[in-house]
Structures are given as C-alpha cells and as structure tokens.
N, C-alpha and C positions, 0 to 999 in steps of 0.2 A: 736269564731272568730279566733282565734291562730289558732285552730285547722285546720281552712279552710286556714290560711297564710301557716302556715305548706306544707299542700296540693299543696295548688299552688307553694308555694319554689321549693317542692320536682319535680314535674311537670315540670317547666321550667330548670332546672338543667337536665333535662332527656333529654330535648328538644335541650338546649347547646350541651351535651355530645353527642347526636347524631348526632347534624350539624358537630361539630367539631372534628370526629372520634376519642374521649378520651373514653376507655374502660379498663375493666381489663380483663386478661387472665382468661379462662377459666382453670379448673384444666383441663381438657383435651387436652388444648393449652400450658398449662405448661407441662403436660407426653410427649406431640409431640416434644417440644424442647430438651427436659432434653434428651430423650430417642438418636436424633441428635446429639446433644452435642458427649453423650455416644458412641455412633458409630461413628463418626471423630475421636475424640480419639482410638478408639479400630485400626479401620484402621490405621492409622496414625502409630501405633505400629506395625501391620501387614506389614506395608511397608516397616519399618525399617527391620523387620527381611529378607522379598523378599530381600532387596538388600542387605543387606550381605547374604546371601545365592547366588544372581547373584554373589557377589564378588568372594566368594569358589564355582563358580564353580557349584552349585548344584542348577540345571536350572529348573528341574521339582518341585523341593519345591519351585523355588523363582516364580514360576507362579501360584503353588497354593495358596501361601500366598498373593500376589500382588490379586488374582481375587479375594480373599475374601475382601481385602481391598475394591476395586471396587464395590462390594456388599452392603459392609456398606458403602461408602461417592462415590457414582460413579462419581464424577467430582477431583474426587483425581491425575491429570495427571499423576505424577509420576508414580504410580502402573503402568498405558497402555505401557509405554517404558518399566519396568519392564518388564512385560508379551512380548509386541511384541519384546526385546534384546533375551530374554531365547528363544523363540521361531527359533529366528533365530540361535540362537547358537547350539540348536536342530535339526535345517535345514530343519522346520515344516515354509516353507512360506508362505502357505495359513494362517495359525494362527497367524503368527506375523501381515499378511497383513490386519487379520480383525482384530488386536487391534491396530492398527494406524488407519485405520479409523473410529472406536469406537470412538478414541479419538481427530479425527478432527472434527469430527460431534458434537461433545458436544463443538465445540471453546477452546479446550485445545492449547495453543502456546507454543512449546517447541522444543528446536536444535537435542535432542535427537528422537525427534518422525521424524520429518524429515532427520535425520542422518539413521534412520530406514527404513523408506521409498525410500532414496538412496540406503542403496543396496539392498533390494527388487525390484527397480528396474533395478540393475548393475546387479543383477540374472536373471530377464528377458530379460535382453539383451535390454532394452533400454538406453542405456549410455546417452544420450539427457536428459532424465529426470533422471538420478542419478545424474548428474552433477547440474541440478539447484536443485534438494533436497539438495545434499553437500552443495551448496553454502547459501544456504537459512537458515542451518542450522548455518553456519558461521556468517551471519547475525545476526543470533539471539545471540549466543554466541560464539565471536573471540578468547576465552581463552580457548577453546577444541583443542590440539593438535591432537589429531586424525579425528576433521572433515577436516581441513586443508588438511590432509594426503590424504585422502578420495577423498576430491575436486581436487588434484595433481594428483593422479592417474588415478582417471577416465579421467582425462582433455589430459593425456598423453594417455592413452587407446585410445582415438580419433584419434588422433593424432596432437592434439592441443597440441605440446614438449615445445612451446617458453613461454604457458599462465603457463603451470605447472608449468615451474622453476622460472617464473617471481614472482609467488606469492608467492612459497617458499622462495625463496630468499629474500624477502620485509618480510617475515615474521621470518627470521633467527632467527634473538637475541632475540626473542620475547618469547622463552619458554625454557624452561631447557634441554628440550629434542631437542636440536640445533643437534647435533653427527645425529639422524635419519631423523632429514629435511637434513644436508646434504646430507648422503646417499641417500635419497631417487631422488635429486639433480641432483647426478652423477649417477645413475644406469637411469633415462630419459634421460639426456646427452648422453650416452653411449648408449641407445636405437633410439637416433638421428642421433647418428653417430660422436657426437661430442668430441672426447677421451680427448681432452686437456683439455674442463670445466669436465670432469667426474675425470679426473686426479685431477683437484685440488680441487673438492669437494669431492674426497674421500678423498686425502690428508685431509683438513679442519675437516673432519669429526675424522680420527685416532686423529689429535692434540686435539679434542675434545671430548678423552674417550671411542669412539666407540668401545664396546669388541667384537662385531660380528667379526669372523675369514675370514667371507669373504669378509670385506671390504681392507684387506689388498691382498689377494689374486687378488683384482677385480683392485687394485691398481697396485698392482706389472705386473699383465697381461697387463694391458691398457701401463705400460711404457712399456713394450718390445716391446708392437705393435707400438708403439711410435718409436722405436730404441733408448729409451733412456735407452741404458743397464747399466750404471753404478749406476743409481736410481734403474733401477728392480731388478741387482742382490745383492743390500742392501736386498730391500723390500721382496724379493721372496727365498733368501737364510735362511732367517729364517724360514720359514713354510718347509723345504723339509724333518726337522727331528720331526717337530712339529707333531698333531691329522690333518690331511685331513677327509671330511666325508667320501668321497668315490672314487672309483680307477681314474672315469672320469678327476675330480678336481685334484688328484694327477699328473695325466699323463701332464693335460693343466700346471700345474706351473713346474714340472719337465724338460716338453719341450723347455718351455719359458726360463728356467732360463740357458740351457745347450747351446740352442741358442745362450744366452747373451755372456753366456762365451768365444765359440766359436767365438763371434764377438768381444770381446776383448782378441783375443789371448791367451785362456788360456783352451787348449782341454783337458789337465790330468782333472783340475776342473768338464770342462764338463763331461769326460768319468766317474767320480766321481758320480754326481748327474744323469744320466740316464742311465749306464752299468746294476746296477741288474732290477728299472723298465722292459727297454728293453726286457729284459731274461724273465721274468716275463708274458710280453704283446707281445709273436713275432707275431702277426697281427698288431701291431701298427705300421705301415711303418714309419710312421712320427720319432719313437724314433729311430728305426732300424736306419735309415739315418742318424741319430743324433749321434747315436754309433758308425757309422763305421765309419763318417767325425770322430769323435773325434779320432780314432786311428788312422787314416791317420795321421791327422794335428801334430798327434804325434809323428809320426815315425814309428805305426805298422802297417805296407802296408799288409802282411799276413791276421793277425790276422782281420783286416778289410774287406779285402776281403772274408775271411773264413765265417765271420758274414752276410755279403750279400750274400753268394753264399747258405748259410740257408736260405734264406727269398726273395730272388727275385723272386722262382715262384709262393711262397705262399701267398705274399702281394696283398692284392689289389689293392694298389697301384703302381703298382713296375715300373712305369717309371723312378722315381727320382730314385729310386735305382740302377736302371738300368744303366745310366748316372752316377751315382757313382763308379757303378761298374766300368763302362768303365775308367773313369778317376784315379782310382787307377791300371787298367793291363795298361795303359798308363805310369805312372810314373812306374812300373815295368819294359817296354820297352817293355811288351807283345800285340803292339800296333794290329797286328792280330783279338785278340780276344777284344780289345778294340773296334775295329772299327767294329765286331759282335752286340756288346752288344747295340754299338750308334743306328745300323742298326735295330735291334728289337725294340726299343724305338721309332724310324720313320714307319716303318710297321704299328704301332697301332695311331701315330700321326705324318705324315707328318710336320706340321707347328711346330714341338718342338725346340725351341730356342736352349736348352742348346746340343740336339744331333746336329742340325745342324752345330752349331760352332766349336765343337769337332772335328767332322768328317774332315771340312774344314782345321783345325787345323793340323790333320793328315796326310789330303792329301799335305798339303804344305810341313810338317818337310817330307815326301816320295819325295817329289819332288825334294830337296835340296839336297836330299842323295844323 
C-alpha cells in the first residue's frame, strides 16, 4: 500500500512539474550557459583592449580584437562602432558600412553607430542623410561634442549657415570644449559672409584658450577687412615674427597688416613689415603696391619708383601698379610720363576709376598752366 502511495505521489508531482514548467537544468543546459557566461566575459575583455587600441591609433588590432569580440557575444554593440570607427579611419567604407549595418539589424541603438553612418554618408555625397544620422545621433547622446560638430558642419555644408550657428550657439557653455564650437561659429559666419559675428566668435573663442594660430590670424584678417585697423594691427602685429605655416598665410597677414598701417599713417611701420616679403615674392603685385605706397607716403619718390619700374611689366597684375606708377612721376612733376602710364592702364581697361581721374586731374593742372 505505501508502496503504490509512493507511486502515485511520485506520478502526480511529474504531472505538477510538467503543467507548470518547473525543471532542472540539464548538465548540458548547464555547459551551454557556463560556456556563454565564459564568452561575454572573454569579449567583454576583447573590447576593452579594441578600444584602447582605437584610442592609440592602432586601427587594424582594434578591428581584430573588436570582430573576435563579436564572435564570442555578437550582440556586444560596442565592438560594431569599434570595427565600423577603425574602418573608416582606414578609409575602407565599404567595411565600416557593413559593420553598422551588422549592427542595425541586430537592434543595436547607439549615437556612435549612427555618428558612423553620418559620414559614410558625408562621403557619398549624400549630405541629406548625414545630417539626420548627426542629428539622430545627438538624440541619443547630447554630451558627444563631436556629434554636434558633425551636425554644424554638414548643416553649413548645405548651406543651411543660420541652423548651424543656432545650434552651436544654444549649445556653447554646454561643453569644455566651448574655444572649438566657437571657432567652428565664426569660420560658418565667415563662410556666410558675415565678418562681424565671425569677428566676435573668433574673438570669444581666443578669450577662451583657443591655441590654434589660426584663429587669431582669421581674427586679425576679418578686422582689416573690417577697416577696423587699430584691432588688426594689435591682433596681426604679433604673428609677423611668430611660426606661419606657409608663404600663402604669411603674405595674407603681412599684407593686411601693412595695409592697416598705411591707413593709420604710419608707412616706415608698413615698409617694415612687407619690404623683405616683397623682395622675396616679386609676382605678388599686391605687396609690390604695398611697398612702393610705403615709400612714397614716406618720402622715397625714387626708391618707389625704382621698385615699380622692376615689376610693372612682370606683374600680373600691373594695373594698380601701373596707377601707382603714374601718380608718383606726378608728384615728381614728370606729369608726361605720368599721363603715359594712366593711358596704358585705359588701353587694357577703359572704365578704370583710378586712371580716369588722374588723367582728368592732369588735364586740368595743364590747363591752369
């Protein structure tokens, strides 16, 4: 009798355990977890290493470690931006492009994966859809100063200037890194045509640490073009002994700042800062002009003419030179050859203001005589 109670105990407890899915692991359902476990973990470490390896730089180990990750725990999202960042730092698009969508197809949600897919498509030339990947990615995470950047750019790339700066702007104090939203501010300003807000968000940006050299350079130019020379030749007096990267850059702040000078009365200064350039670049009509107003306005009528009389037929330029010319054999009283030089300058341009007026000029002081 027990023995048959027994039975049927045992029986309906199977019966229970069955309806109400209570079981024990099998040892083979235990090896299948343990063995998971063991690989998330393993990955998990592999990932670690992939991204300090993207950190340094060392883009083909941080893809090989990141896909082994992926191997062992393939819904690891991080590893897929691992691999599609290195890829594109490689400039292997197709590869980055097929590990974001790896990694969209599994439901991975991540700012980086869509930061990724932005400019894989800023590289195909669809700037439409890099602009809502940037933004989307901002979505997901508003505390990445570089998708912001991203979303600025390309939105300005467009030429949508007014959304760029609005949203850089709105998002200023918002990151440590303020010095490069501003810059980035005023370098779309200044691509707009707007010199005054690119003036005072470069400004904003120097007060803010900025050590790039060209924002004080972009500074200093924007006020000359400005006329506001007593700001430029602060800002631009400093860099003429300082590192320039190269001749271009030297010549534009050089010009600018001799300019300034000259517009505040002060031609030694000028003939200062662009005498040996000049010598240096005599195809640069621009400084040549620069140089020989400065020794005029100086008092060396000669030596100015001497300098032009090098370079007027070899410039490409040489109208304004030309015009310069003349109006220094003018105050010479060599008005002859002055009224030559106006005449060559009309020959090549009829409607030229500055010969027309000269000439006019001459004929009147002839006529008085």
């Amino acid at each position: 009798m027990t023995s048959r109670l027994a039975k049927t105990f045992s029986i309906a407890v199977g019966v229970v355990c069955a309806s109400s899915g209570c079981h024990r692991p099998t040892h083979q359902q235990s090896k299948i977890e343990a063995t998971n476990q063991w690989n998330d973990v393993r990955a998990r470490v592999k990932q670690q290493l992939a991204q300090q390896q993207f950190d340094q730089g060392l883009f083909q180990d941080a893809i090989a470690n990141a896909t082994a990750a992926v191997t062992l725990s393939p819904n690891l999202g991080k590893s897929y931006v691992i691999i599609a960042l290195s890829h594109l730092e490689l400039g292997q698009s197709a590869s980055a492009g097929a590990a974001v969508l790896r990694a969209m197809r599994l439901g991975i949600v991540d700012g980086d994966l869509h930061y990724a897919r932005g400019v894989l498509f800023e590289q195909r030339g669809d700037l439409m859809g890099a602009v809502n990947e940037f933004a989307r990615a901002r979505e997901l995470d508003g505390d990445r100063v570089e998708y912001l950047l991203a979303h600025a750019e390309c939105l300005a790339t467009i030429d949508r200037c007014g959304e760029a700066i609005t949203i850089l702007v709105e998002n200023l104090d918002r990151f440590d890194d303020s010095q490069v939203i501003s810059k980035l501010v005023a370098r779309i300003a200044e691509l707009n045509g707007d010199r005054s807000l690119a003036i005072q968000y470069y400004s904003i940006a120097l007060a803010r640490g900025a050590s790039d050299p060209s924002v004080s350079q972009s500074l200093g130019l924007n006020l000359a073009s400005e006329d506001r020379c007593v700001e430029a030749i602060s800002v631009l007096s400093s860099l003429v002994d300082g590192h320039v990267p190269h001749a271009a850059v030297e010549g534009a702040i050089r010009r600018s700042l001799a300019g300034c000078l000259l517009k505040t009365d002060s031609p030694g200064l000028a003939l200062q800062v662009i005498s040996e350039y000049s010598a240096k670049h005599p195809r640069d009509a621009a400084s040549t002009a620069l140089r020989a107003t400065s020794m005029w306005r100086g008092g060396d009528l000669e030596g100015a003419l001497a300098i032009l009389s090098e370079n007027v037929v070899a410039a490409s330029t040489a109208r304004e030179l030309s015009c310069l010319q003349g109006e220094i054999l003018s105050d010479l009283g060599r008005d002859s050859e002055a009224s030559e030089a106006f005449l060559r300058v009309l020959d090549g341009d009829p409607g030229n203001n500055w010969a027309t007026a000269a000439l006019n000029r001459l004929a009147s002081d002839w006529a008085s005589r």
